[in-house]
Each structure stands twice: as structure tokens, then as C-alpha cells.
C-alpha positions as CSV (number, residue, x, y, z in Angstrom):
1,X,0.0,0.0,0.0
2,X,1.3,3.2,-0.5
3,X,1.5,6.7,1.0
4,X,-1.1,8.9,-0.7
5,X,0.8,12.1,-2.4
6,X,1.1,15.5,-0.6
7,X,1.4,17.2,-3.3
8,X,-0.6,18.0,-6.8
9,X,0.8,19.9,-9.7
10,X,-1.4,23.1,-8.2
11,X,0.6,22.9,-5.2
12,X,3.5,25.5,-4.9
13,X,6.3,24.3,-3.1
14,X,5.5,26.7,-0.2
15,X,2.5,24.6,0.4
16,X,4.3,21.4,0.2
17,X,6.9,23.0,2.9
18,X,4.3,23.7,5.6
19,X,2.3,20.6,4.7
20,X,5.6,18.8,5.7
21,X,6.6,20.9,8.8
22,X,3.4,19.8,10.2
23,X,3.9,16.3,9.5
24,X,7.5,16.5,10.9
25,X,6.5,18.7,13.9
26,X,3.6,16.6,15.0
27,X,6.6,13.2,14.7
28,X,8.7,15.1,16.7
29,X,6.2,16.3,19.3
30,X,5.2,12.7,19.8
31,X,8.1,10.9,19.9
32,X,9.8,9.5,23.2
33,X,13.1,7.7,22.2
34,X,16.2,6.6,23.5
35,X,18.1,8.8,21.2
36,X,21.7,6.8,21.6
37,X,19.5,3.4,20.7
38,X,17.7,5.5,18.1
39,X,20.4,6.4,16.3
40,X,22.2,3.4,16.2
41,X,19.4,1.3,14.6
42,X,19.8,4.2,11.5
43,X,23.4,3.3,11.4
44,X,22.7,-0.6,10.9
45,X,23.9,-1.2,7.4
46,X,20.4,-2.1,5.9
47,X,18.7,1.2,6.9
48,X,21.8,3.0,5.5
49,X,22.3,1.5,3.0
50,X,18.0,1.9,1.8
51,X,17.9,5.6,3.1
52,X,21.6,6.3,0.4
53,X,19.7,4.8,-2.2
54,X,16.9,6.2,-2.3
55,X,18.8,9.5,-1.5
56,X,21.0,8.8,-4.6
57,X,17.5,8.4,-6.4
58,X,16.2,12.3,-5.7
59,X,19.7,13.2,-6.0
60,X,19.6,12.0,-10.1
61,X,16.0,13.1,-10.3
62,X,17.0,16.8,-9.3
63,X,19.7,17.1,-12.2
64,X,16.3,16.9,-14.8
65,X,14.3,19.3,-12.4
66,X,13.3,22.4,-14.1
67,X,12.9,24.8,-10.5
68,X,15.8,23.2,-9.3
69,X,17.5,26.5,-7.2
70,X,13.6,27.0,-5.8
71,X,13.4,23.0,-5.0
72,X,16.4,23.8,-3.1
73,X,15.8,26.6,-1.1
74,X,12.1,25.1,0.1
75,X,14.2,22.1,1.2
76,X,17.1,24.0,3.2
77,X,14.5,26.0,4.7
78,X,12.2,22.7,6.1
79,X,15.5,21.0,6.9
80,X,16.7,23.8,8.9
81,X,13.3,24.2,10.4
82,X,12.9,20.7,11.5
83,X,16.3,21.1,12.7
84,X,15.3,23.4,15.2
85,X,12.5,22.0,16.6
86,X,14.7,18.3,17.2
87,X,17.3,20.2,18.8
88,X,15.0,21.9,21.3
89,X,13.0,19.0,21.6
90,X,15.4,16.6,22.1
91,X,18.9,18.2,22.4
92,X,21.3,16.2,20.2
93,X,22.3,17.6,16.9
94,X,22.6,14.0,15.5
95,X,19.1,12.9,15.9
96,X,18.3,16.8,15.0
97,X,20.3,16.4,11.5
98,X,19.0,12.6,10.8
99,X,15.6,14.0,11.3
100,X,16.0,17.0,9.0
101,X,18.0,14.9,6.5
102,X,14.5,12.7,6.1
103,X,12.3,16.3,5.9
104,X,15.0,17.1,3.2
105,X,15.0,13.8,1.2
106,X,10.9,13.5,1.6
107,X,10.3,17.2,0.6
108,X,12.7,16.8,-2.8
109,X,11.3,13.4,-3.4
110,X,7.5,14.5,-3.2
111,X,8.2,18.0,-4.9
112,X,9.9,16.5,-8.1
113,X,7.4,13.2,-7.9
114,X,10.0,10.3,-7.3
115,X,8.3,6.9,-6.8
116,X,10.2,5.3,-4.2
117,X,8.2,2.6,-2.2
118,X,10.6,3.4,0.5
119,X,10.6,7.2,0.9
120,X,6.8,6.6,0.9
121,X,7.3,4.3,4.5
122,X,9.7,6.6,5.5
123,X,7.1,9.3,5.5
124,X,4.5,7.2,6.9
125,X,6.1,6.7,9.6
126,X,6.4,10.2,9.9
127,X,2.6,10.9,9.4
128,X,1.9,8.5,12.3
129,X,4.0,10.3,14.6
130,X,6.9,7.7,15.0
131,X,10.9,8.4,14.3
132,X,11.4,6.1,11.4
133,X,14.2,3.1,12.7
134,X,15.7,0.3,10.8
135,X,17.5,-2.3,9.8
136,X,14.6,-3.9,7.8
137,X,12.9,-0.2,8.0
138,X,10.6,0.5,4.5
139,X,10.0,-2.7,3.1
């Protein structure tokens, strides 16, 4: 089953920013984690190596996207954003940039229309207000 799309070709990317903050905010708000154990099960080789894929998949996408400097800007601006509210949720600038790294990789991925089964969990996760972990995380 998959995630239903954020965003529509009417959307601006302004829309699809604060549609995502939300998201991310409400995950954040939510979550209660043991940030060391957290971040460890993101470093286990299968959820690393799923999350560079798919990362290497938006990366490609981006180099045939017309607003690409826009794209980019929208994105730095919900990473640093999400950024933010980890760090003063949570305190640790690791979980802070993992967290804004996935806000980052979603936003780009939704914005430009990438099909990617597992940036679709990876957001779902999001949507029901849990921090994604892995190793078998997306499938």
C-alpha cells in the first residue's frame, strides 16, 4: 500500500513546505526515544544503506528538475526548520540532522514526484507520529 501524495501539480512548493513541517513537527512532538538506541538502529547497514539509495534516487531526479534552485531553497529551509524544533525537543544535533536529513529527502522526493516505495514508508512513519528506525525499515 502506498503513502497517498502531498502534493498536486497546483501545489506550490510553499505549500508542500508547511504541509511537511506539520507532519514533521507533530513526529517530533510525539516521539519518546532513546536517542543513543535511536540512532544506532539508523546506522545498521540495511537502513543505511535503503535511506543512500533512495537519497541517490532524488539526487539523479533533481539534475532533470526544471525549478531546481527553488526546490532547493524550500528544502534547506524545512531542513533547517525541523532542525530546530529536534534540537530543542530533544537536544542532540545528531538525531536533529538525521531528522531534517529525512524532511529534506521526503520534501525533494514529493516535490519532483519520485516513486520510491521506500521514501513513501519513511514518511508514513512520519505521518503516524513515530521516528522512522531500521534495519529492515521501508520494506
Amino acid at each position: 500500500m502506498t503513502t497517498p501524495p502531498i502534493h498536486s501539480g497546483q501545489d506550490t512548493l510553499a505549500q508542500l513546505h508547511g504541509e511537511l513541517l506539520d507532519i514533521f513537527a507533530n513526529a517530533i512532538g510525539k516521539a519518546d526515544c532513546d536517542v543513543d538506541a535511536y540512532l544506532d538502529s539508523r546506522d545498521e547497514p540495511e537502513f543505511d544503506k535503503a535511506w543512500v539509495l533512495a537519497d541517490e534516487a532524488v539526487a539523479e531526479a533533481k539534475t532533470r528538475f526544471a525549478d531546481a534552485v527553488a526546490l532547493e531553497e524550500q528544502a534547506t529551509e524545512l531542513r533547517k526548520s525541523v532542525f530546530i524544533q529536534c534540537m530543542r525537543t530533544f537536544g542532540d544535533s545528531d538525531l536533529a540532522a538525521c531528522v531534517s536529513d529525512d524532511a529534506g529527502l521526503v520534501f525533494d522526493a514529493t516535490a519532483m514526484g519520485v516513486d520510491n516505495g521506500w521514501i513513501e514508508a519513511l514518511l508514513a512513519a512520519y505521518r503516524e507520529g513515530k521516528l522512522p528506525t531500521g534495519p529492515g525499515y521501508g520494506r
